[in-house]
C-alpha positions, 0 to 999 in steps of 0.5 A, a space after each residue: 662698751 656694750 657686749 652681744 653681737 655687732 649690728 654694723 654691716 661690715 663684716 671685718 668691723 664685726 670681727 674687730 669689735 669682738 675680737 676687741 672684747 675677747 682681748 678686753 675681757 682676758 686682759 681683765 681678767 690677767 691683770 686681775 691676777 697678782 703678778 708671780 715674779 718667776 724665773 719664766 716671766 709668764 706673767 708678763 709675757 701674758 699682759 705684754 700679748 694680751 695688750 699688744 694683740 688689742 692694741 693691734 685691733 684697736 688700729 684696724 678698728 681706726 682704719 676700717 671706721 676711717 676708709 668707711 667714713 672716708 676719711 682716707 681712701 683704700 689707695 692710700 699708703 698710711 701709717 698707724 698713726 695717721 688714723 688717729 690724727 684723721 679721725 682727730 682732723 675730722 672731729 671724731 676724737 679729742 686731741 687727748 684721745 689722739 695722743 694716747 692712742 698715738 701712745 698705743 702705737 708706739 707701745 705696739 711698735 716697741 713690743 714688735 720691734 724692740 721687745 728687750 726694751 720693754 719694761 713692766 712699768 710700760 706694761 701698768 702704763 698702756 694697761 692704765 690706758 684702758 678706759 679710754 680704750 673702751 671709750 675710744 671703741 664706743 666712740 668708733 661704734 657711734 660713727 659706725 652707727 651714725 654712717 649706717 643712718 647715713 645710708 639707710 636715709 639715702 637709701 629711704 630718699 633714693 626709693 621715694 624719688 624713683 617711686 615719685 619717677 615711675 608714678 610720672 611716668 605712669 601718670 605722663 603716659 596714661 
């Protein structure tokens, strides 16, 4: 995933994105550190957050790159699952991708609602995940990316075609 600042016109994108690195970068560097298996459980109060608070961006990520490609709409009442399976439906993301990031969401709901049953095992497991959490993010830039062409072309067409509409009428009433 490429580090600096987000080219996407959106702001909420913008701050997804780099909120996504900041937590990519402290996880990093927490997971780096050997685990202490103290009395207070810092350690895995620390990887449990750091996770969890990526993985509730890494969903708004899927929700604001399928409301700007349409793929649900802003009325809509949808679950955090149902991004993964839209982007999946229209092609975006691989059955494979779905499912860890459907994967992601239970882990996410498990820490919210049920932090007693979290185990370090779970924690190795989502942290195992994290390539293709980035590559999920390069993925979600690319159709970022690819809606901005998609606008600045229709963009490009609607100029010409109202330059083309003044020079007729200028020339029609000439």
């Amino acid at each position: 995933m490429p580090h600096g600042t987000c080219l996407f016109r959106s702001t909420a994108c913008q701050s997804i994105l780099c909120d996504i690195r900041h937590y990519l970068e402290d996880a990093e560097s927490i997971f780096r550190r050997k685990e202490r298996f103290d009395q207070d459980r810092r350690d895995f109060y620390a990887r449990t957050m750091v996770l969890f608070a990526l993985t509730n961006r890494l969903m708004d990520l899927a929700r604001e790159v399928s409301l700007i490609r349409g793929y649900i709409r802003s009325e809509e009442q949808v679950k955090n699952k149902v991004f993964f399976k839209r982007l999946h439906d229209h092609g975006v993301i691989s059955w494979e991708m779905r499912q860890q990031m459907i994967d992601l969401v239970n882990f996410r709901n498990q820490v919210s609602h049920h932090f007693y049953e979290v185990t370090r095992d779970d924690i190795a497991k989502v942290w195992q995940t994290m390539p293709v959490c980035s590559e999920f993010v390069s993925i979600m830039e690319q159709e970022l990316a690819s809606h901005d062409r998609v606008k600045k072309g229709m963009v490009i067409i609607a100029g010409t075609a109202l330059i083309l509409l003044v020079l007729v009428l200028l020339w029609y009433f000439s």
